[in-house]
PDB file of N, CA, C and O in Angstrom:
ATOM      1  N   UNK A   1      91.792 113.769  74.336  1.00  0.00           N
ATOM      2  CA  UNK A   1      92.563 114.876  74.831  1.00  0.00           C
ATOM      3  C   UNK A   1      93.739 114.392  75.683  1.00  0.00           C
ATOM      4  O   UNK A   1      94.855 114.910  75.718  1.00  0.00           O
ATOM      5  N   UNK A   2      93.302 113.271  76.396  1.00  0.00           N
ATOM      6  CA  UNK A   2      94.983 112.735  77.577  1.00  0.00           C
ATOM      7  C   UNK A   2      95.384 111.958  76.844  1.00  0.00           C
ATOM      8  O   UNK A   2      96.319 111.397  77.415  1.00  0.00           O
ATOM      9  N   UNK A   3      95.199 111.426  75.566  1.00  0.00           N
ATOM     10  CA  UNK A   3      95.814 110.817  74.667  1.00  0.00           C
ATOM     11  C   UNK A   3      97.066 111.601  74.216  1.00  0.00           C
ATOM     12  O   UNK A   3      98.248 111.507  74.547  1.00  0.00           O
ATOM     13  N   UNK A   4      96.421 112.399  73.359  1.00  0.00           N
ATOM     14  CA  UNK A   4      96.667 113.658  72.495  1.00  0.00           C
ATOM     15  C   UNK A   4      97.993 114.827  73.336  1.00  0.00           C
ATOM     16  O   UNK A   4      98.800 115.536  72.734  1.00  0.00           O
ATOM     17  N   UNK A   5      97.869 114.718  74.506  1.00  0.00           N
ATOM     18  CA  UNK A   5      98.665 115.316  75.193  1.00  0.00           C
ATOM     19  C   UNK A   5      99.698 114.681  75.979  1.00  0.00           C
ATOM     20  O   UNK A   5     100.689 115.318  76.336  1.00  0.00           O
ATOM     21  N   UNK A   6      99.526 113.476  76.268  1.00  0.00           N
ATOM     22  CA  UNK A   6     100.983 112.632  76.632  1.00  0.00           C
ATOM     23  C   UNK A   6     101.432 111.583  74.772  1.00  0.00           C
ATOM     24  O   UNK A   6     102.511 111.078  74.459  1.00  0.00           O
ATOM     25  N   UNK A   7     100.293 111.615  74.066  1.00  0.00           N
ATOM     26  CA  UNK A   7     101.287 111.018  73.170  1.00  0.00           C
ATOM     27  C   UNK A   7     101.324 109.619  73.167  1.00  0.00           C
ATOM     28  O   UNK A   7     102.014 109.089  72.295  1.00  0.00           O
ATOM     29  N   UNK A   8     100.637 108.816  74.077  1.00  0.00           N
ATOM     30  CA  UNK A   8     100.383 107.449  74.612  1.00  0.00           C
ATOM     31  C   UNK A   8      98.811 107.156  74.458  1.00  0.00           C
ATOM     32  O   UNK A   8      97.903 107.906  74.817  1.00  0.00           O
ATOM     33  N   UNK A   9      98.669 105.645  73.722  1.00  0.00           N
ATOM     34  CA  UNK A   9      97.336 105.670  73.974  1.00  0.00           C
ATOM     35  C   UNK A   9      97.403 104.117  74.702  1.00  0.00           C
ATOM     36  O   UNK A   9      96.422 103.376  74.761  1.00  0.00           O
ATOM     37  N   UNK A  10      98.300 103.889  75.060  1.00  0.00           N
ATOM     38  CA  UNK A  10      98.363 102.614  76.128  1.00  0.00           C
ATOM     39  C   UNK A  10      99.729 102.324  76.454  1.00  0.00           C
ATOM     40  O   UNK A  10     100.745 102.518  75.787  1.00  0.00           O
ATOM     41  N   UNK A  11      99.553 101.739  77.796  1.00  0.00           N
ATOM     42  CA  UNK A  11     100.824 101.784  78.734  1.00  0.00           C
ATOM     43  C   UNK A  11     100.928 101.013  79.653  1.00  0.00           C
ATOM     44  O   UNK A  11      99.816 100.947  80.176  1.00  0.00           O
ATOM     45  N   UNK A  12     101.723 100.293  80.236  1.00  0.00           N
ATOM     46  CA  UNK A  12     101.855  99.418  81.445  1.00  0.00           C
ATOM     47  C   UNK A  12     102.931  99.700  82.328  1.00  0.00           C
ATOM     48  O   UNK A  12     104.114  99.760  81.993  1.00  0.00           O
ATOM     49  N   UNK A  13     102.436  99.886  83.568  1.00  0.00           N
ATOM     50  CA  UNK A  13     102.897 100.198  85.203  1.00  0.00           C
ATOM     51  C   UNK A  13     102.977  99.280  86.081  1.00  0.00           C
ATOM     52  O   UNK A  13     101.970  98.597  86.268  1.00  0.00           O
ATOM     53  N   UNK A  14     103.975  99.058  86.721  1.00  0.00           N
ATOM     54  CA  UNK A  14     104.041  98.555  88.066  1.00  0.00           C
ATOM     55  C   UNK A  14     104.561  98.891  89.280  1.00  0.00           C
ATOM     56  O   UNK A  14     105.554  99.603  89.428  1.00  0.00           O
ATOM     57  N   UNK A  15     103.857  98.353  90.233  1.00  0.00           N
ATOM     58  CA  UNK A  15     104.489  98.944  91.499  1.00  0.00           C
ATOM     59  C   UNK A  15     104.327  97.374  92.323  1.00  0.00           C
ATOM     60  O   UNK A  15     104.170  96.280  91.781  1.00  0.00           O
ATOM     61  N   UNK A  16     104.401  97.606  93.444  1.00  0.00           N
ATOM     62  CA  UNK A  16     104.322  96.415  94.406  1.00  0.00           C
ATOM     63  C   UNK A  16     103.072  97.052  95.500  1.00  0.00           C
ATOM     64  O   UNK A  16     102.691  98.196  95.750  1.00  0.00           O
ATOM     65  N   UNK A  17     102.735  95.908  95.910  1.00  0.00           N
ATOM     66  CA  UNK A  17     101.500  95.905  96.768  1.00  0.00           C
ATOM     67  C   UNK A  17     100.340  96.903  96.308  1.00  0.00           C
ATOM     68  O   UNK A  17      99.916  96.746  95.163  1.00  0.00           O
ATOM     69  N   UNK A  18      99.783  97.920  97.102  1.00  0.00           N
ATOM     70  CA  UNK A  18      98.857  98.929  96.642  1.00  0.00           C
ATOM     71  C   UNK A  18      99.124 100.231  96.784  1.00  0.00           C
ATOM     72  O   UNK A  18      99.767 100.446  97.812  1.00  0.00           O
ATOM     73  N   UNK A  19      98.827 101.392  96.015  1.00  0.00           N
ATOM     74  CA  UNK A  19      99.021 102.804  96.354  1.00  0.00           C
ATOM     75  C   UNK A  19      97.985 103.348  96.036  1.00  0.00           C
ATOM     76  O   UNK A  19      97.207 103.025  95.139  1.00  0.00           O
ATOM     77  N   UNK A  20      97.909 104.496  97.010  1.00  0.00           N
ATOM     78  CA  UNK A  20      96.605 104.893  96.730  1.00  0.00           C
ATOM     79  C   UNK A  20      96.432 106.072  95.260  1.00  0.00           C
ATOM     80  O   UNK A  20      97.221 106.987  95.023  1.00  0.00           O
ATOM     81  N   UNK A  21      95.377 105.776  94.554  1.00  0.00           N
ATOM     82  CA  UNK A  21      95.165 106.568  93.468  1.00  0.00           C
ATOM     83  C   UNK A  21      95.932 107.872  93.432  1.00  0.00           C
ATOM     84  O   UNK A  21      96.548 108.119  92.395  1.00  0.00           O
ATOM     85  N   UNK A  22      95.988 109.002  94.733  1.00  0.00           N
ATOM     86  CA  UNK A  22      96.693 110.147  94.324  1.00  0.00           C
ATOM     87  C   UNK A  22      98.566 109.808  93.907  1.00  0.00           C
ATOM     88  O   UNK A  22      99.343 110.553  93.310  1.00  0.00           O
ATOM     89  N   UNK A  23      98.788 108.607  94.415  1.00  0.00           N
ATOM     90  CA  UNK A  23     100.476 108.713  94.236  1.00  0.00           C
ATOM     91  C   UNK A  23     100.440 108.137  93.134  1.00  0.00           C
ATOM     92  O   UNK A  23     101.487 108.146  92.487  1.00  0.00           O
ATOM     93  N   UNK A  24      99.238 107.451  92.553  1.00  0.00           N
ATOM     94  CA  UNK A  24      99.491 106.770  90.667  1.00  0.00           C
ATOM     95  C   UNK A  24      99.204 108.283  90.037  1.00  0.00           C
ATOM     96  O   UNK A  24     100.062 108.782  89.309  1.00  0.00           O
ATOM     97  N   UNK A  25      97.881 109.054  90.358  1.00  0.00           N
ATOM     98  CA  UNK A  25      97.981 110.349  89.616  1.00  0.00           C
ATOM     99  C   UNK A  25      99.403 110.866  89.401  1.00  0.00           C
ATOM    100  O   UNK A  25      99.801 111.185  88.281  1.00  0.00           O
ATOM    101  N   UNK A  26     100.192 110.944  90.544  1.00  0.00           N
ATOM    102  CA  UNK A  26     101.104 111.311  90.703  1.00  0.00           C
ATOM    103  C   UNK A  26     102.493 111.007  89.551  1.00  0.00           C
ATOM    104  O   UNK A  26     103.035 111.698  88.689  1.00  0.00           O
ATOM    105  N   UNK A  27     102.635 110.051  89.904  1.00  0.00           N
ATOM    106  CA  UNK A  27     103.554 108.765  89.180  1.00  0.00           C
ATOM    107  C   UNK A  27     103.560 108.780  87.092  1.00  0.00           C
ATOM    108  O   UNK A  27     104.288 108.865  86.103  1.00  0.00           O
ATOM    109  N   UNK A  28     102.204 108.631  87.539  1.00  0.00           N
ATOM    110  CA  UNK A  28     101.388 109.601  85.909  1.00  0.00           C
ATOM    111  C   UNK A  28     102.212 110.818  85.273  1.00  0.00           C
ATOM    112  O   UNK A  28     103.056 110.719  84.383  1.00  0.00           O
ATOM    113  N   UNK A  29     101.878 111.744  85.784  1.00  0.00           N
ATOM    114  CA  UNK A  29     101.932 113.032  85.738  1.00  0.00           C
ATOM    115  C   UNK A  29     104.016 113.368  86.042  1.00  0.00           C
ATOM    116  O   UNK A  29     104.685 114.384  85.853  1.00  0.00           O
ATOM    117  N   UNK A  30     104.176 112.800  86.252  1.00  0.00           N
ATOM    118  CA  UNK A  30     105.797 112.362  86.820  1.00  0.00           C
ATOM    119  C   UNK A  30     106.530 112.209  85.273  1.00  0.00           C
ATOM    120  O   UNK A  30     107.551 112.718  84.810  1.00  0.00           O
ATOM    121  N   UNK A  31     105.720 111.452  84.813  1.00  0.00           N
ATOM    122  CA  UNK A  31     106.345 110.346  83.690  1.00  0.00           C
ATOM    123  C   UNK A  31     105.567 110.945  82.608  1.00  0.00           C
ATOM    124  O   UNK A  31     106.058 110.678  81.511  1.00  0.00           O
ATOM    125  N   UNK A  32     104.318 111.803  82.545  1.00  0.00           N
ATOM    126  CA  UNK A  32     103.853 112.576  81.561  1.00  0.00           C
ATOM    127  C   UNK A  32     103.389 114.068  81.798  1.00  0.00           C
ATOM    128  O   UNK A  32     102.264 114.564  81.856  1.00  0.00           O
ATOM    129  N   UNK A  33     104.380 114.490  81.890  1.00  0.00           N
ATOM    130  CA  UNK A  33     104.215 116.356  82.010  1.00  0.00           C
ATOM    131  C   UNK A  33     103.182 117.010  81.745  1.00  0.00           C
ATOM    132  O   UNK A  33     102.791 118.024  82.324  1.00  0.00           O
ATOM    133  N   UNK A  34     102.620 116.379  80.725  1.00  0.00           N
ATOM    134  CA  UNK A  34     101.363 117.215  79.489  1.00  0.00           C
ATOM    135  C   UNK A  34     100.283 116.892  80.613  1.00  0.00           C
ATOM    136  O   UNK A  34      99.286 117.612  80.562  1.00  0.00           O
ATOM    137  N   UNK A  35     100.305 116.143  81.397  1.00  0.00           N
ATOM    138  CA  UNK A  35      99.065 115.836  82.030  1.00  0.00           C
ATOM    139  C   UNK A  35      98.906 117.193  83.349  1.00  0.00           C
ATOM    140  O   UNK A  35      97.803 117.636  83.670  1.00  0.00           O
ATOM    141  N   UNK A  36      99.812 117.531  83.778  1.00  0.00           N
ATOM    142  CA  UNK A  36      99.377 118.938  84.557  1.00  0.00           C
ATOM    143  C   UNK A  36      98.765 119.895  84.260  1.00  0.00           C
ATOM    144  O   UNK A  36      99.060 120.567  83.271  1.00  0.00           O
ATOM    145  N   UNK A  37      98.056 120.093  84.826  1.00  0.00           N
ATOM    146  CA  UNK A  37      97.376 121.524  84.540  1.00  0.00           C
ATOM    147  C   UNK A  37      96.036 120.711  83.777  1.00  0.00           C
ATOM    148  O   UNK A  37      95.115 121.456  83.444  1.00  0.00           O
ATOM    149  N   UNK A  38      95.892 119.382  83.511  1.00  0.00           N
ATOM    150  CA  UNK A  38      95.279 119.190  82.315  1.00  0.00           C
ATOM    151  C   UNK A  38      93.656 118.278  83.228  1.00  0.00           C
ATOM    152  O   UNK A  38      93.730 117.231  83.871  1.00  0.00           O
ATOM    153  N   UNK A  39      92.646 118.924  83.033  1.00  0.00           N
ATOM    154  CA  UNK A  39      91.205 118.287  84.160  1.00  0.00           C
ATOM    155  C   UNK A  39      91.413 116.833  83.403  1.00  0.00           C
ATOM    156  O   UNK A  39      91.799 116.924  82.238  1.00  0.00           O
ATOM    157  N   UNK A  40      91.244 115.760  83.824  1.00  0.00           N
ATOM    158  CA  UNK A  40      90.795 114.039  83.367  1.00  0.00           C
ATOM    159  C   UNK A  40      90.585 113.526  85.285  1.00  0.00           C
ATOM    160  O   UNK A  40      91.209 113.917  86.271  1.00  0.00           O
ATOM    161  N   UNK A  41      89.792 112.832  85.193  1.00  0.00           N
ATOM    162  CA  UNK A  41      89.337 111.641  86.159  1.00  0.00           C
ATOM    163  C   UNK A  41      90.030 110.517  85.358  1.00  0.00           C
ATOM    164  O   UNK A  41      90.266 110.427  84.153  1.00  0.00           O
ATOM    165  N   UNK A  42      90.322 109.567  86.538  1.00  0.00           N
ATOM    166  CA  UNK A  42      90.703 108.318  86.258  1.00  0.00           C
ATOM    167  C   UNK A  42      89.617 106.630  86.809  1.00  0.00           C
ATOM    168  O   UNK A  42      89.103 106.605  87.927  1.00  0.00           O
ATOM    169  N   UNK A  43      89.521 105.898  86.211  1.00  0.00           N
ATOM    170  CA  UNK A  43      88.697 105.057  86.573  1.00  0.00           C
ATOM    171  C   UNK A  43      89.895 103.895  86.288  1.00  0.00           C
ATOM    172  O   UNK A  43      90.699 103.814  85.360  1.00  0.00           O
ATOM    173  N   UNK A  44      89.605 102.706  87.906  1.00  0.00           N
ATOM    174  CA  UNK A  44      89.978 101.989  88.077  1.00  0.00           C
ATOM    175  C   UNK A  44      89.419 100.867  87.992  1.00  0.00           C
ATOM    176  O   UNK A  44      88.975 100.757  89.135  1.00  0.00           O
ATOM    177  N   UNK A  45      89.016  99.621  87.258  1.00  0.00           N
ATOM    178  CA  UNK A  45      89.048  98.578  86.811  1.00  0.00           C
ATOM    179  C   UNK A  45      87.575  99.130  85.869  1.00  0.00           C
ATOM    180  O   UNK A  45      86.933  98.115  85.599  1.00  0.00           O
ATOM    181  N   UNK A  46      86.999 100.165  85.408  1.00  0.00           N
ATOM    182  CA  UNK A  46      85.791 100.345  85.101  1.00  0.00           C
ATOM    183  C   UNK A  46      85.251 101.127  85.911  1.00  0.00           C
ATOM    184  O   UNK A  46      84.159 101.569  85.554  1.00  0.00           O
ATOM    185  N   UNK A  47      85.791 101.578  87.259  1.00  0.00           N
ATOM    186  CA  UNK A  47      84.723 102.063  87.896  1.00  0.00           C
ATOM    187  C   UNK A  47      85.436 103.611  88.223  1.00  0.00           C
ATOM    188  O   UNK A  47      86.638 103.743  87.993  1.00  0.00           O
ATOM    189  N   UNK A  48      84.809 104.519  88.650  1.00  0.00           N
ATOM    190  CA  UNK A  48      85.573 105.453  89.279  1.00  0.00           C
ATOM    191  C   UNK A  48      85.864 105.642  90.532  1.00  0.00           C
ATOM    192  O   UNK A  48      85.126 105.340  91.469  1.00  0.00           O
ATOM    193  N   UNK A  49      87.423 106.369  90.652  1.00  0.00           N
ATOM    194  CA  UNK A  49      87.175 106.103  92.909  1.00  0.00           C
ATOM    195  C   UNK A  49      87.858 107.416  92.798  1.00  0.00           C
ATOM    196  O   UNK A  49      88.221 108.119  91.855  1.00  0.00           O
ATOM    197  N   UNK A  50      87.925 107.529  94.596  1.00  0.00           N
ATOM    198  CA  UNK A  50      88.416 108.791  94.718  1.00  0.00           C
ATOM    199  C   UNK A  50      89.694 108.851  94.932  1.00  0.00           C
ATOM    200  O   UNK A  50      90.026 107.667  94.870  1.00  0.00           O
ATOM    201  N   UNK A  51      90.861 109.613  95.197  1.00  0.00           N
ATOM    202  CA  UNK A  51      92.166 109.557  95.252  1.00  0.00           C
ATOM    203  C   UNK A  51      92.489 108.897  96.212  1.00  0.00           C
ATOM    204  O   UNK A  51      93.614 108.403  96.138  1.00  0.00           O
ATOM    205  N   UNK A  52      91.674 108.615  97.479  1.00  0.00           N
ATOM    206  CA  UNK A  52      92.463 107.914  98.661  1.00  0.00           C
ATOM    207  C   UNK A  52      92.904 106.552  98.511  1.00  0.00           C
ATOM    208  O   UNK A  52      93.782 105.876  99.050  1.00  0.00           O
ATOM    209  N   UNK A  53      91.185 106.144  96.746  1.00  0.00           N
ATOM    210  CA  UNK A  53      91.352 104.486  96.954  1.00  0.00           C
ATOM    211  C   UNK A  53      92.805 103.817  96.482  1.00  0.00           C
ATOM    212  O   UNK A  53      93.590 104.127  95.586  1.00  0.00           O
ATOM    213  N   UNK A  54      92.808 103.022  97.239  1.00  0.00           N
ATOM    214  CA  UNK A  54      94.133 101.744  97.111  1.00  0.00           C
ATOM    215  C   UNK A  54      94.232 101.097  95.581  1.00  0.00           C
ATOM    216  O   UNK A  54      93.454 100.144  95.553  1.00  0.00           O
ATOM    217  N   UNK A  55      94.706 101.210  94.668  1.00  0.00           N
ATOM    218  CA  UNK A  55      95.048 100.931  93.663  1.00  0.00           C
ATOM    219  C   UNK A  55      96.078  99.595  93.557  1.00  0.00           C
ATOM    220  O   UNK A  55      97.259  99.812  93.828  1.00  0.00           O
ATOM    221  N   UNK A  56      95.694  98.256  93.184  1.00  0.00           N
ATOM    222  CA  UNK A  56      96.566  97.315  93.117  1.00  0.00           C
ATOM    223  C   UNK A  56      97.290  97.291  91.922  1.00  0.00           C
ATOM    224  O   UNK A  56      96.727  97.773  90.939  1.00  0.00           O
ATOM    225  N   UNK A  57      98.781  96.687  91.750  1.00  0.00           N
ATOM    226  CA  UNK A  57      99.560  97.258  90.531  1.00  0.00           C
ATOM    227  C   UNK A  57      98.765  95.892  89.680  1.00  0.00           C
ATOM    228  O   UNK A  57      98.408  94.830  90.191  1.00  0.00           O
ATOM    229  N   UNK A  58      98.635  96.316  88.246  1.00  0.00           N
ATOM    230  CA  UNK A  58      97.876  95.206  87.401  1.00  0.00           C
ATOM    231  C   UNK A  58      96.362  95.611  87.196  1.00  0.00           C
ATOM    232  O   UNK A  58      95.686  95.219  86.246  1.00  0.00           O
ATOM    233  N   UNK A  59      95.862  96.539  88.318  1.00  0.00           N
ATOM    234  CA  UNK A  59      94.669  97.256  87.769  1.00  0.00           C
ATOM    235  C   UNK A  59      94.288  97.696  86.669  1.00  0.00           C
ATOM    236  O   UNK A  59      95.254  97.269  86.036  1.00  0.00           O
ATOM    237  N   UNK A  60      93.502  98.344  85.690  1.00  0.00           N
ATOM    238  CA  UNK A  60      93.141  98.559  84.535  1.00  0.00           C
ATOM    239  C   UNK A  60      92.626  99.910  84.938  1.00  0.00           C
ATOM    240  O   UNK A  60      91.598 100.047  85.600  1.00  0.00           O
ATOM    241  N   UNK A  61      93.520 101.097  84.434  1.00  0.00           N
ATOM    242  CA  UNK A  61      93.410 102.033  84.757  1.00  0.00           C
ATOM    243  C   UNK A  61      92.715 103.234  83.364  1.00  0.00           C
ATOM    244  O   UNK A  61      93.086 103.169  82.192  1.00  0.00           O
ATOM    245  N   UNK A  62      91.913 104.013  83.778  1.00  0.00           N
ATOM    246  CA  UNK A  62      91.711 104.671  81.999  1.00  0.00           C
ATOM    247  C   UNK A  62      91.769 105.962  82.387  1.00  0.00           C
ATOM    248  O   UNK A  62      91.478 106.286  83.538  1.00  0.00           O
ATOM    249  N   UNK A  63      92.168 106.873  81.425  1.00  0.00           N
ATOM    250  CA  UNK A  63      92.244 108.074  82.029  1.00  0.00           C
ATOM    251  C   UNK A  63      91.240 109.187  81.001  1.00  0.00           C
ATOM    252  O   UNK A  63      91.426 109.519  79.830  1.00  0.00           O
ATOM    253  N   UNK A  64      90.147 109.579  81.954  1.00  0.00           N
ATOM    254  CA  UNK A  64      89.139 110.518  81.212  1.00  0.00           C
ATOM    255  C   UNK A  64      88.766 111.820  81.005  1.00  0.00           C
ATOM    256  O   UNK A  64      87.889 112.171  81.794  1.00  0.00           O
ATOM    257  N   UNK A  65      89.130 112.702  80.193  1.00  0.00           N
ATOM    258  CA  UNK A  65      88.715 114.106  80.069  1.00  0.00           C
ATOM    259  C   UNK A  65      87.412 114.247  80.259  1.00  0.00           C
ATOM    260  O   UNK A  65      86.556 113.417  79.955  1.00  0.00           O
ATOM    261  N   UNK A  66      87.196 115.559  80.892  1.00  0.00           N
ATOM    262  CA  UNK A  66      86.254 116.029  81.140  1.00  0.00           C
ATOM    263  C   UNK A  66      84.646 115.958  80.230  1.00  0.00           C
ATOM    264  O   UNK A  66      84.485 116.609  79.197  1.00  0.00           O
ATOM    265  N   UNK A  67      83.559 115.069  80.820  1.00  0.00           N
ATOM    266  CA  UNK A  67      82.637 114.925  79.877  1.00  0.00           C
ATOM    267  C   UNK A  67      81.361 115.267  79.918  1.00  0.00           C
ATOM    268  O   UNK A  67      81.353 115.665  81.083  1.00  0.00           O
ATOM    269  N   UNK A  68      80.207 115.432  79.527  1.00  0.00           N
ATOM    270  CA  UNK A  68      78.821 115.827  79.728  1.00  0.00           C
ATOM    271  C   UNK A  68      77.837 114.866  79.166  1.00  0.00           C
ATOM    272  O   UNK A  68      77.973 114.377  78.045  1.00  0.00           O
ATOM    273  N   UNK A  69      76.583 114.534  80.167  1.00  0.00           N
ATOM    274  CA  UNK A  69      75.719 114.279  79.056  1.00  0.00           C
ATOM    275  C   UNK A  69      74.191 114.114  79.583  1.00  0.00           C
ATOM    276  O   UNK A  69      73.817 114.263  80.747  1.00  0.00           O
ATOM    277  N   UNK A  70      73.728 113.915  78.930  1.00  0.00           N
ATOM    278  CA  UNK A  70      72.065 114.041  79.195  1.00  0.00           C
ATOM    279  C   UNK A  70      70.921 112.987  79.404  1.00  0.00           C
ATOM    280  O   UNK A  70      69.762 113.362  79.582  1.00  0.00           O
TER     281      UNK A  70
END
């Protein structure tokens, strides 16, 4: 679905030093419109964090629609 809606299924970013996850959401969503309005979590090197965490540029970022399971 965040494929499907920015049109990208891989991409490379940089910034300098660290920012925290909400200004990459941000930065994201900046540079891909389709992503507003649109629910995905993001996981940073594999793992998931919350928006405050510090994001180093070169991280391995994935971006995940909403999922379920049992």
């Amino acid at each position: 679905m965040v494929a499907e809606r920015t049109g990208v299924w891989e991409e490379s970013l940089s910034w300098s030093g660290a920012l925290p996850l909400a200004r990459v959401r941000a930065l994201l969503e900046e540079r891909h419109p389709g992503l507003s309005g649109v629910p995905y979590r993001i996981a940073v090197d594999q793992e998931f964090v919350d928006d405050s965490t510090p994001v180093r540029s070169g991280a391995e970022l994935a971006l995940l629609p909403p999922f379920s399971g049992g």
